[in-house]
PDB file with one MODEL, atoms N, CA, C and O in Angstrom:
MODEL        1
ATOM      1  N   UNK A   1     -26.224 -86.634 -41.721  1.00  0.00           N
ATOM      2  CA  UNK A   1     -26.545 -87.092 -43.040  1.00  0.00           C
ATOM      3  C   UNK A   1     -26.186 -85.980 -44.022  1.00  0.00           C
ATOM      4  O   UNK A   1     -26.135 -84.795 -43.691  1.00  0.00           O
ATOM      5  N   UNK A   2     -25.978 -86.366 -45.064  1.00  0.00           N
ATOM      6  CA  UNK A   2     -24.771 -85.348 -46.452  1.00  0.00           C
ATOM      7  C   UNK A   2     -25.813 -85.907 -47.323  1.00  0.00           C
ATOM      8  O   UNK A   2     -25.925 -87.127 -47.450  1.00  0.00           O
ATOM      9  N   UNK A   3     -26.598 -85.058 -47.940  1.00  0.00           N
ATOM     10  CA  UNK A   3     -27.398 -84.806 -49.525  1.00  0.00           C
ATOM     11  C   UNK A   3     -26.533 -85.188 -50.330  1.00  0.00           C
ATOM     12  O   UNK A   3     -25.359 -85.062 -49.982  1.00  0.00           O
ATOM     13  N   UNK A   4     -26.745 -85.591 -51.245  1.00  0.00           N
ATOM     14  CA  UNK A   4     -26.105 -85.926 -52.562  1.00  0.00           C
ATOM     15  C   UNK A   4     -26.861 -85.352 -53.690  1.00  0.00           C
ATOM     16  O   UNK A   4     -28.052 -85.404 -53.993  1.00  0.00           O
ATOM     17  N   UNK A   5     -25.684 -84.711 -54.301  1.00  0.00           N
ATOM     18  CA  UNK A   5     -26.883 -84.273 -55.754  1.00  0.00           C
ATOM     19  C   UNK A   5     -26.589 -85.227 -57.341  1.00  0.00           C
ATOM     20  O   UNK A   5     -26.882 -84.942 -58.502  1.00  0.00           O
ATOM     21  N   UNK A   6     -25.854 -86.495 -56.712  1.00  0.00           N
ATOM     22  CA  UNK A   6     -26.101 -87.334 -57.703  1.00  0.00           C
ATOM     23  C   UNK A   6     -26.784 -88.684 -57.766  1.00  0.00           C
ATOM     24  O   UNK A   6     -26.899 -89.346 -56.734  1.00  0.00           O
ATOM     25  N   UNK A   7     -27.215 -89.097 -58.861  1.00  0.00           N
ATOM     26  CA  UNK A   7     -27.882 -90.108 -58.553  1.00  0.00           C
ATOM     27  C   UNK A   7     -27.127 -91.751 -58.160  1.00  0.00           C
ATOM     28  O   UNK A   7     -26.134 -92.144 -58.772  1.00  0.00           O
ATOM     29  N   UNK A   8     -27.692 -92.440 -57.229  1.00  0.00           N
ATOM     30  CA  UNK A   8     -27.113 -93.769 -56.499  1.00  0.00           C
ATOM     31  C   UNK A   8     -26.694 -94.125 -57.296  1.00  0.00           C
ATOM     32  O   UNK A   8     -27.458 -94.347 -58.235  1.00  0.00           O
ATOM     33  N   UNK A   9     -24.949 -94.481 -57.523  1.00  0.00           N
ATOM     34  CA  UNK A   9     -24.520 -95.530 -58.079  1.00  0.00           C
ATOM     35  C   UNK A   9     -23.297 -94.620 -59.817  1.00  0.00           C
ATOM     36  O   UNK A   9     -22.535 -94.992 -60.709  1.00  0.00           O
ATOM     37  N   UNK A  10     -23.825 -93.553 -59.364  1.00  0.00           N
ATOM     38  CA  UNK A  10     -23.401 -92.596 -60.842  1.00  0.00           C
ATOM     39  C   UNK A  10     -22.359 -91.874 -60.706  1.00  0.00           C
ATOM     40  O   UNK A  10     -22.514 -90.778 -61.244  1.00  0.00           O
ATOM     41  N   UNK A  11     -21.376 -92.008 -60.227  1.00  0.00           N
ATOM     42  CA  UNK A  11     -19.725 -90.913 -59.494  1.00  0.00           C
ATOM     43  C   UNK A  11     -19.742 -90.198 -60.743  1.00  0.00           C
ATOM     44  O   UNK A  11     -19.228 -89.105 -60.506  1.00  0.00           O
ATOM     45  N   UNK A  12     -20.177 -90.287 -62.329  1.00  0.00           N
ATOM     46  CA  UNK A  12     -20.245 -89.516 -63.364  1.00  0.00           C
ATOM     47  C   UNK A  12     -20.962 -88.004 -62.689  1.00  0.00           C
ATOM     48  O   UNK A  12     -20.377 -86.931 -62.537  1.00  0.00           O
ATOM     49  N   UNK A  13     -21.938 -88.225 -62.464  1.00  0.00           N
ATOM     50  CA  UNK A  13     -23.074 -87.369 -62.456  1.00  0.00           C
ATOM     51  C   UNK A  13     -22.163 -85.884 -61.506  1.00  0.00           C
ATOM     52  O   UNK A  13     -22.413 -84.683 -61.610  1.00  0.00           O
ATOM     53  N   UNK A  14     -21.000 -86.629 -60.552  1.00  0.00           N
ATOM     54  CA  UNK A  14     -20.599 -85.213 -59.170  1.00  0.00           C
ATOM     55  C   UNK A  14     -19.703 -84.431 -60.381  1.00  0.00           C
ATOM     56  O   UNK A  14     -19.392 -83.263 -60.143  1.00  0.00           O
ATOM     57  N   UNK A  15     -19.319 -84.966 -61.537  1.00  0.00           N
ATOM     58  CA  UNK A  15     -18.332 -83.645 -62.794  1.00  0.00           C
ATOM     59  C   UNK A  15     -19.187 -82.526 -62.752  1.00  0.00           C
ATOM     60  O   UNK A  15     -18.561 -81.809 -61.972  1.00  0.00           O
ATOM     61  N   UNK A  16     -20.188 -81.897 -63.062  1.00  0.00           N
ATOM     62  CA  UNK A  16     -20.525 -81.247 -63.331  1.00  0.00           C
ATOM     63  C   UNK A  16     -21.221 -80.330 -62.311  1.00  0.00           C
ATOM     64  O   UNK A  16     -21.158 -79.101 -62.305  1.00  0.00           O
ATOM     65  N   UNK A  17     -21.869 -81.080 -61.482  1.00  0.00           N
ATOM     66  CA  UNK A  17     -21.930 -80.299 -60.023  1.00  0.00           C
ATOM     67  C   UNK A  17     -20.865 -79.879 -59.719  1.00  0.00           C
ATOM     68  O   UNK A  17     -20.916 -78.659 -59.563  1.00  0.00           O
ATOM     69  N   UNK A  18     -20.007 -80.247 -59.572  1.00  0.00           N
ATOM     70  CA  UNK A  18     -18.733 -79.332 -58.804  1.00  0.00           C
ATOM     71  C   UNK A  18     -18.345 -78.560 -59.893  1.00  0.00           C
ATOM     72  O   UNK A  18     -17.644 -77.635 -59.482  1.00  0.00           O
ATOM     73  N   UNK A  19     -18.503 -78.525 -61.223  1.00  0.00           N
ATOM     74  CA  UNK A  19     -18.054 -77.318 -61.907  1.00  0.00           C
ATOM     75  C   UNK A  19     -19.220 -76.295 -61.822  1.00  0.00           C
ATOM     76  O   UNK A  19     -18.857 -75.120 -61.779  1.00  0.00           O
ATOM     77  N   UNK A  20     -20.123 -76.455 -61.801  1.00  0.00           N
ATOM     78  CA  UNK A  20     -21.172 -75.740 -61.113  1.00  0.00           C
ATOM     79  C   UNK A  20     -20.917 -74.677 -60.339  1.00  0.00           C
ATOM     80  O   UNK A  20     -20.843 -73.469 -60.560  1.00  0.00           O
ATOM     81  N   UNK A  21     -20.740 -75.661 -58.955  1.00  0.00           N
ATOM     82  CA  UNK A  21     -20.516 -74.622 -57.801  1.00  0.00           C
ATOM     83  C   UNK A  21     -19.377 -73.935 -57.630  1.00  0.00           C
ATOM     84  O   UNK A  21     -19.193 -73.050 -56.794  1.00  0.00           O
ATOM     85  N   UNK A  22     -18.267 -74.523 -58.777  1.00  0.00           N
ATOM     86  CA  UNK A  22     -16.741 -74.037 -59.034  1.00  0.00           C
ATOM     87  C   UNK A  22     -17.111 -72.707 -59.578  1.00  0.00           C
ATOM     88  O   UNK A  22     -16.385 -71.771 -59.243  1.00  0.00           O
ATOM     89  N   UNK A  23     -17.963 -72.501 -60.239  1.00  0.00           N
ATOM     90  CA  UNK A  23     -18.352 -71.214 -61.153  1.00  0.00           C
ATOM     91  C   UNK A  23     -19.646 -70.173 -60.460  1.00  0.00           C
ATOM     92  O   UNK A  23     -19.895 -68.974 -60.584  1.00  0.00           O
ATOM     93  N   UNK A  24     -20.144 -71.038 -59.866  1.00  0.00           N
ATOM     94  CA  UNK A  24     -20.920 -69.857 -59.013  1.00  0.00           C
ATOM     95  C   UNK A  24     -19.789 -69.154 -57.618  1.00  0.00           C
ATOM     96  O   UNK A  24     -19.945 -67.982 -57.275  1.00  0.00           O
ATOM     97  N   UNK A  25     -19.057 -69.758 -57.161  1.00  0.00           N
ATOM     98  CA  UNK A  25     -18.467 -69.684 -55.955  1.00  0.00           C
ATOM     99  C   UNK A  25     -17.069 -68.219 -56.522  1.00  0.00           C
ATOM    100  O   UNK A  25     -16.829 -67.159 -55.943  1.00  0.00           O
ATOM    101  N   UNK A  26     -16.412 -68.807 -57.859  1.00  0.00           N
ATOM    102  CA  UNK A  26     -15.729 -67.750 -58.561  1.00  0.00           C
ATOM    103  C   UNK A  26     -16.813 -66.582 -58.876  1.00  0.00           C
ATOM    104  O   UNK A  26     -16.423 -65.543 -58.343  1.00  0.00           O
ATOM    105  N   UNK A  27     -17.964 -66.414 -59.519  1.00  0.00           N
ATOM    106  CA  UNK A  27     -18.374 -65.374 -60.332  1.00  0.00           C
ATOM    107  C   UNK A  27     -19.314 -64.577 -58.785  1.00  0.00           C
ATOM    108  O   UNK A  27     -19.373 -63.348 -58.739  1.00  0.00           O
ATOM    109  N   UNK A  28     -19.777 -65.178 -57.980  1.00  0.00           N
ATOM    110  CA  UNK A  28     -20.162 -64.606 -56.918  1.00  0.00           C
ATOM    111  C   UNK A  28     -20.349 -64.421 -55.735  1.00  0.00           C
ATOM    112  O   UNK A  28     -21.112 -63.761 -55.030  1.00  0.00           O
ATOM    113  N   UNK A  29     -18.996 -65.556 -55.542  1.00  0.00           N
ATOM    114  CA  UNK A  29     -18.872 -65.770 -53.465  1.00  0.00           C
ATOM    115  C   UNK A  29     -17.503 -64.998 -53.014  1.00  0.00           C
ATOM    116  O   UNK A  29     -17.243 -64.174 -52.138  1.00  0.00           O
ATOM    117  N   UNK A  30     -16.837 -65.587 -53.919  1.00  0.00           N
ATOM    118  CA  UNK A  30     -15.253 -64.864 -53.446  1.00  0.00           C
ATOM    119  C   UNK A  30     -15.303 -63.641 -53.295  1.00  0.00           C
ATOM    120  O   UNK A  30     -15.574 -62.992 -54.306  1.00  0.00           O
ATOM    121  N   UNK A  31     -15.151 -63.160 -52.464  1.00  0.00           N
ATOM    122  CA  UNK A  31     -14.561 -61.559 -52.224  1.00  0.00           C
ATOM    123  C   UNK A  31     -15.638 -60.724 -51.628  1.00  0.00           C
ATOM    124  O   UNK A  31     -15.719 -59.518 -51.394  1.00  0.00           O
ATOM    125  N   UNK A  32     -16.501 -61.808 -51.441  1.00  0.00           N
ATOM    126  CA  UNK A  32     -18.379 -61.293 -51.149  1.00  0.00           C
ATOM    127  C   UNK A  32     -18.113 -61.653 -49.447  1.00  0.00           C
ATOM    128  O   UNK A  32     -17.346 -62.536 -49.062  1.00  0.00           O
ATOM    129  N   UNK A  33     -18.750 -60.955 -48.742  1.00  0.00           N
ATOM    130  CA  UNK A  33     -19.878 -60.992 -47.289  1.00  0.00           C
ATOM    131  C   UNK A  33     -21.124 -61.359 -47.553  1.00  0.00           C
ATOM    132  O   UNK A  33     -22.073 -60.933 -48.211  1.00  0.00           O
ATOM    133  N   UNK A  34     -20.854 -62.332 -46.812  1.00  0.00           N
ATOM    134  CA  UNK A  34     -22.817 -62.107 -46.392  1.00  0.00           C
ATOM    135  C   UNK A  34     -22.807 -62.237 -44.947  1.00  0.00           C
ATOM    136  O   UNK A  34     -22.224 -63.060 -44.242  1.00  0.00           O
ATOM    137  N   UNK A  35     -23.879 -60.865 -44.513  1.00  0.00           N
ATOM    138  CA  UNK A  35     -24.156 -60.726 -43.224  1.00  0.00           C
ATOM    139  C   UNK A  35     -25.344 -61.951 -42.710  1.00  0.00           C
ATOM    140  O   UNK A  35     -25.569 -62.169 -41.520  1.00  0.00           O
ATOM    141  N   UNK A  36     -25.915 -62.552 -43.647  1.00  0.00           N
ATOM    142  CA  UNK A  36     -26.668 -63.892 -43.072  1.00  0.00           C
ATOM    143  C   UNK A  36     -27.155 -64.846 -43.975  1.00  0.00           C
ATOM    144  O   UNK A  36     -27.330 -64.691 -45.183  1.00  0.00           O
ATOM    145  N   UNK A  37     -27.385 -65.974 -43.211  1.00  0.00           N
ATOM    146  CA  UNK A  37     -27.543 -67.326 -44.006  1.00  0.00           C
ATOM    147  C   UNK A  37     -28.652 -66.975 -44.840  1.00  0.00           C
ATOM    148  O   UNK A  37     -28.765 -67.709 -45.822  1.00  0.00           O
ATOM    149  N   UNK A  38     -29.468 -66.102 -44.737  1.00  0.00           N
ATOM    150  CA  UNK A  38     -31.011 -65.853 -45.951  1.00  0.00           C
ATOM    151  C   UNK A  38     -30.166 -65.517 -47.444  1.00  0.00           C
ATOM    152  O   UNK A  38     -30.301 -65.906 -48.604  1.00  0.00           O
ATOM    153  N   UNK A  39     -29.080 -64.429 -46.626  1.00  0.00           N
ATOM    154  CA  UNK A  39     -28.657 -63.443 -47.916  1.00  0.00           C
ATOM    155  C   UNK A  39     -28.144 -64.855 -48.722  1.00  0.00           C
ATOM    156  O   UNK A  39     -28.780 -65.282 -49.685  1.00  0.00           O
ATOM    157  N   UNK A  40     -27.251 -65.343 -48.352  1.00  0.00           N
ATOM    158  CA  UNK A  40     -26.417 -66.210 -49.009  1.00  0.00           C
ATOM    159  C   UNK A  40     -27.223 -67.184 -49.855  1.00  0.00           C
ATOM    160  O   UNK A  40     -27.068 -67.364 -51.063  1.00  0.00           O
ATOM    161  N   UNK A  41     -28.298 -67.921 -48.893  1.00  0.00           N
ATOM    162  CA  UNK A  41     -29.304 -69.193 -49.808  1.00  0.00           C
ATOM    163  C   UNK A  41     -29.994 -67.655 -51.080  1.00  0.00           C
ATOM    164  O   UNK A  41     -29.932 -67.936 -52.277  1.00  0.00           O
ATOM    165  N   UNK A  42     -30.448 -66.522 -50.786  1.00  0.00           N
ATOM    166  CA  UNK A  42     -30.944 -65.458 -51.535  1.00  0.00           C
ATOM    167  C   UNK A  42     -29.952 -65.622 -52.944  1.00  0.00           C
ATOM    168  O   UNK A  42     -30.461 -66.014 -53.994  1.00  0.00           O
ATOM    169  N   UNK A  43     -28.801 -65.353 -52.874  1.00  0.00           N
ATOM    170  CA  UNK A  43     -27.730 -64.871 -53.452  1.00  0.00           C
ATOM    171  C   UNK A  43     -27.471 -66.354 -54.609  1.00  0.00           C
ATOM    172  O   UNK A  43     -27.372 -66.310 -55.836  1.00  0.00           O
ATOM    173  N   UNK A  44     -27.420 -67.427 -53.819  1.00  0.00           N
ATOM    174  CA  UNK A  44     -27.591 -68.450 -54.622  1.00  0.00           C
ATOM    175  C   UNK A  44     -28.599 -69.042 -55.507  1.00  0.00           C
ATOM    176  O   UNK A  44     -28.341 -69.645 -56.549  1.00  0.00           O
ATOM    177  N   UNK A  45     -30.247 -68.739 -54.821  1.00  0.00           N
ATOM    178  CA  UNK A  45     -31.195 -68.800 -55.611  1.00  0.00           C
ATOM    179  C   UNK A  45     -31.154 -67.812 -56.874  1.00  0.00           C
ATOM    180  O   UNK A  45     -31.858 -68.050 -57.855  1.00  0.00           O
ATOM    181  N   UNK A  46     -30.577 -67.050 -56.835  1.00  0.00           N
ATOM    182  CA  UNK A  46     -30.867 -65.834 -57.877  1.00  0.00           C
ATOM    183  C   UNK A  46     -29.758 -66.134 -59.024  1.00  0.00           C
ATOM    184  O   UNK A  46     -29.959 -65.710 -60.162  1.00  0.00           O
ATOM    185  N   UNK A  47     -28.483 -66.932 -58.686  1.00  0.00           N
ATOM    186  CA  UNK A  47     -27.637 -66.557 -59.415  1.00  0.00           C
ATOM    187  C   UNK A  47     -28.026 -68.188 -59.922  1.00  0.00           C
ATOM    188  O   UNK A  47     -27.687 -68.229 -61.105  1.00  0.00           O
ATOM    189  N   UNK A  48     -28.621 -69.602 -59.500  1.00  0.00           N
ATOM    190  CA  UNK A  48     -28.934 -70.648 -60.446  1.00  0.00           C
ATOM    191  C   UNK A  48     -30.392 -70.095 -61.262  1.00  0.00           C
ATOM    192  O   UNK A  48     -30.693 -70.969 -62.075  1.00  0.00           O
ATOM    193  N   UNK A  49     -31.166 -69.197 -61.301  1.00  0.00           N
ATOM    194  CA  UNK A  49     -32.215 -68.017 -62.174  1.00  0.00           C
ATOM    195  C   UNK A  49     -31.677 -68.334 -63.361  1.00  0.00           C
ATOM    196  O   UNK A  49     -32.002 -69.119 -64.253  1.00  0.00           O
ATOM    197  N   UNK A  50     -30.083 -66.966 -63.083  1.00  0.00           N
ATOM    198  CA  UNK A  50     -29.582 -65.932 -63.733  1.00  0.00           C
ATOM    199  C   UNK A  50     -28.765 -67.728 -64.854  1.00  0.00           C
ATOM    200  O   UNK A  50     -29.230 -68.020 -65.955  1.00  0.00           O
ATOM    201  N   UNK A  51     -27.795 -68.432 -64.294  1.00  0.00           N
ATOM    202  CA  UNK A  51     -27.316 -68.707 -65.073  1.00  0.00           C
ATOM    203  C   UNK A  51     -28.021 -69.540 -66.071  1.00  0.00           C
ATOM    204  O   UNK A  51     -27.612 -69.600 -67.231  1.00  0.00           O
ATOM    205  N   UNK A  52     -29.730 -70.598 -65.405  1.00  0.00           N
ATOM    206  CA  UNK A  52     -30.099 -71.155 -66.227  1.00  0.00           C
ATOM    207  C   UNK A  52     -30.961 -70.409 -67.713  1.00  0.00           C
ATOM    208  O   UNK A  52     -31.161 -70.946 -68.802  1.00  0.00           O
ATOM    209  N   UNK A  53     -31.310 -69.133 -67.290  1.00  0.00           N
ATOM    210  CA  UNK A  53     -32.043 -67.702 -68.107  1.00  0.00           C
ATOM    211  C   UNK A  53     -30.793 -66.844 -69.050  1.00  0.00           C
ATOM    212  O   UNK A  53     -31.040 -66.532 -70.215  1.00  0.00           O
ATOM    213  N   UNK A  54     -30.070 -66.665 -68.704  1.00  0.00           N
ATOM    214  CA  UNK A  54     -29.248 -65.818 -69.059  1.00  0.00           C
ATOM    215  C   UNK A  54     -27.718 -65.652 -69.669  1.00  0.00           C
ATOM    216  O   UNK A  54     -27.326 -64.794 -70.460  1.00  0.00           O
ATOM    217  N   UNK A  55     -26.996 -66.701 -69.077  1.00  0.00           N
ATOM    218  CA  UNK A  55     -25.816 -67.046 -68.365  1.00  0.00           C
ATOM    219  C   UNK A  55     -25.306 -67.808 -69.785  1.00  0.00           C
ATOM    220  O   UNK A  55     -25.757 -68.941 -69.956  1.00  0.00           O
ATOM    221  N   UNK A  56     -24.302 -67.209 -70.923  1.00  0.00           N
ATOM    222  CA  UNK A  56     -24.117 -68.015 -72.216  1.00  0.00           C
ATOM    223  C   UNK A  56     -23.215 -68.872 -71.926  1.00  0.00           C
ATOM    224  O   UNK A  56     -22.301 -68.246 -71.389  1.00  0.00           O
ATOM    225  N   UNK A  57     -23.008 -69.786 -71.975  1.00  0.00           N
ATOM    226  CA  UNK A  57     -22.407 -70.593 -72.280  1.00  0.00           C
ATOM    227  C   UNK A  57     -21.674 -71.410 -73.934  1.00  0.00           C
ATOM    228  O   UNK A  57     -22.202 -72.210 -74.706  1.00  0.00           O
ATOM    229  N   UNK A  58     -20.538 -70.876 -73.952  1.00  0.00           N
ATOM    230  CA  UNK A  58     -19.801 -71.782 -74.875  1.00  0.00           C
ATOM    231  C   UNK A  58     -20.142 -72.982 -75.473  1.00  0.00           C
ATOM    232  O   UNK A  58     -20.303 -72.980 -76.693  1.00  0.00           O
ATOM    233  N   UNK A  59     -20.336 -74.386 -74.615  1.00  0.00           N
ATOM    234  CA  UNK A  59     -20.452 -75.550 -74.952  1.00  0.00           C
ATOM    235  C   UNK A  59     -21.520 -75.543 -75.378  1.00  0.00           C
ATOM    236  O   UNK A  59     -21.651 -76.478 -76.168  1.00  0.00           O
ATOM    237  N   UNK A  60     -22.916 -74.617 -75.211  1.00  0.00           N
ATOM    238  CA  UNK A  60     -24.048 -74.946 -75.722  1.00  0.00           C
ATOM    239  C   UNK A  60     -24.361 -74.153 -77.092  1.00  0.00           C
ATOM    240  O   UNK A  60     -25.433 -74.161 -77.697  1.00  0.00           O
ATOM    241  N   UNK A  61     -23.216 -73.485 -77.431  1.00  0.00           N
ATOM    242  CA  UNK A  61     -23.063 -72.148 -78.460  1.00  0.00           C
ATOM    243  C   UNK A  61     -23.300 -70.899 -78.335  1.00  0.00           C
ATOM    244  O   UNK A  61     -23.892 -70.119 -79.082  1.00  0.00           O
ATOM    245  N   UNK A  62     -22.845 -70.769 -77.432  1.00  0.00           N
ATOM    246  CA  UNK A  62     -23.141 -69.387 -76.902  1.00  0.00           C
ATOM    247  C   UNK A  62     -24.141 -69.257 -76.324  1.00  0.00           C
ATOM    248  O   UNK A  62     -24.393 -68.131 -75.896  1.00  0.00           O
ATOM    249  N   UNK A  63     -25.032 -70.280 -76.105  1.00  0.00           N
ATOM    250  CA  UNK A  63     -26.025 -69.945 -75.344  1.00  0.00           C
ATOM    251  C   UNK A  63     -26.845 -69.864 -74.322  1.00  0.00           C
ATOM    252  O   UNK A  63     -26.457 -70.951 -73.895  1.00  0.00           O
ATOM    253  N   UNK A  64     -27.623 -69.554 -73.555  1.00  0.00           N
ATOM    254  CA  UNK A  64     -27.918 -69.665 -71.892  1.00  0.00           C
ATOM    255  C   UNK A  64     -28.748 -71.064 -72.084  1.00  0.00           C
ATOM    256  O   UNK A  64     -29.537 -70.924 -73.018  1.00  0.00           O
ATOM    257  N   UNK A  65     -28.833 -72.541 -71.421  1.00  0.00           N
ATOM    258  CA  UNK A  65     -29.507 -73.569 -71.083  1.00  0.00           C
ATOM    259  C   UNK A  65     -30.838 -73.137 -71.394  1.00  0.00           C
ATOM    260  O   UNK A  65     -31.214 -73.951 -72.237  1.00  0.00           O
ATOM    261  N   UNK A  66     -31.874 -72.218 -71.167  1.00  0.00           N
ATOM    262  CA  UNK A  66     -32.969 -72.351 -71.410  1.00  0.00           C
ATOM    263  C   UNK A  66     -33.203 -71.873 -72.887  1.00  0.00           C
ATOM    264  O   UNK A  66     -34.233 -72.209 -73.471  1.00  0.00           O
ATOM    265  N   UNK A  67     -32.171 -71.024 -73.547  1.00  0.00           N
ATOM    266  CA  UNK A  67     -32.396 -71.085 -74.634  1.00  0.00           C
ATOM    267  C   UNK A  67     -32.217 -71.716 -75.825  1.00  0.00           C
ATOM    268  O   UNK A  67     -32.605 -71.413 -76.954  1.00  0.00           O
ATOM    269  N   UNK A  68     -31.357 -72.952 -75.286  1.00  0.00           N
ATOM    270  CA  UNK A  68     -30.829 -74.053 -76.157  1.00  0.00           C
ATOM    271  C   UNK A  68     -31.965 -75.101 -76.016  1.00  0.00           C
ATOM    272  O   UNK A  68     -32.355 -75.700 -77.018  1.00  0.00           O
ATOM    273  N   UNK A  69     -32.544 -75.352 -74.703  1.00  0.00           N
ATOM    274  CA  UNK A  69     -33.698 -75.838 -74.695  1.00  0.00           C
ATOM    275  C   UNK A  69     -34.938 -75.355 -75.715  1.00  0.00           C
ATOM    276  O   UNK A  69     -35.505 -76.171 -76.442  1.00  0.00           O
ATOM    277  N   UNK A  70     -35.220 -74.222 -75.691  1.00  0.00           N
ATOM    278  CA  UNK A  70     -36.004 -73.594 -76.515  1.00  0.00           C
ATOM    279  C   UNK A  70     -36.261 -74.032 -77.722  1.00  0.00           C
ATOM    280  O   UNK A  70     -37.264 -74.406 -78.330  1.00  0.00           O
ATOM    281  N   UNK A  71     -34.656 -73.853 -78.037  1.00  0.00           N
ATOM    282  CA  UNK A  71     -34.656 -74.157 -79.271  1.00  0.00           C
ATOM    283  C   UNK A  71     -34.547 -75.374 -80.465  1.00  0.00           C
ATOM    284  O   UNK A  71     -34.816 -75.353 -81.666  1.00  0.00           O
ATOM    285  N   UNK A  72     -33.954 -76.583 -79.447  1.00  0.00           N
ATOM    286  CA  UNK A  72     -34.058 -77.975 -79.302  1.00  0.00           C
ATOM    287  C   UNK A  72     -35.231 -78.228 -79.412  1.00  0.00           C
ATOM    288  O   UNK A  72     -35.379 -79.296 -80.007  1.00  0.00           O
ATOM    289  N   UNK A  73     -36.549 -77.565 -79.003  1.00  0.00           N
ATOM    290  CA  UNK A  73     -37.765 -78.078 -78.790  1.00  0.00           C
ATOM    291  C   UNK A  73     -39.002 -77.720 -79.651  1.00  0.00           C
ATOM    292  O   UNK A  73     -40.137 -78.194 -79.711  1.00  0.00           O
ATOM    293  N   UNK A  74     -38.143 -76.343 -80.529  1.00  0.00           N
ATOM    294  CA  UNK A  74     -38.343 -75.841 -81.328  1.00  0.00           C
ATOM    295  C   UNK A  74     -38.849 -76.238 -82.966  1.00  0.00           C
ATOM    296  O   UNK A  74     -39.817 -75.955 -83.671  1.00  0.00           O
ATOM    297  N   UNK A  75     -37.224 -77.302 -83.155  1.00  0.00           N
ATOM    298  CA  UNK A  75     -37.632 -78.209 -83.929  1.00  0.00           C
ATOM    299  C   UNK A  75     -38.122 -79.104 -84.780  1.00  0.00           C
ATOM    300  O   UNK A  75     -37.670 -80.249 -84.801  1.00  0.00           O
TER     301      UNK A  75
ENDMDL
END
């Protein structure tokens, strides 16, 4: 059985997951080791943290997701 991280019926929803993991896999898998499966799920928990906290993004104006939230809510 294969998880899906979109919802039934939505082939929209897999765009952005795969640019996702297109951009975590460039900014911190390539060229990387990991000596074990902890480090790696480790390495991934930290870096979906980093990009939803930190991580600016263009399309949202420069800004990291939680702070566009913020500020959306702000309002």
């Amino acid at each position: 059985m294969t998880q899906s991280m979109s919802r039934v019926g939505r082939c929209i929803d897999n765009g952005p997951m795969e640019g996702f993991w297109g951009i975590l896999k460039r900014e911190r898998y390539y060229g990387k080791r990991f000596t074990s499966r902890e480090s790696l799920v480790q390495m991934i928990e930290d870096y979906i943290v980093y990009y939803n906290t930190k991580r600016l993004q263009r399309n949202l104006g420069v800004l990291a997701p939680l702070m566009k939230y913020e500020l959306y809510f702000a309002a």
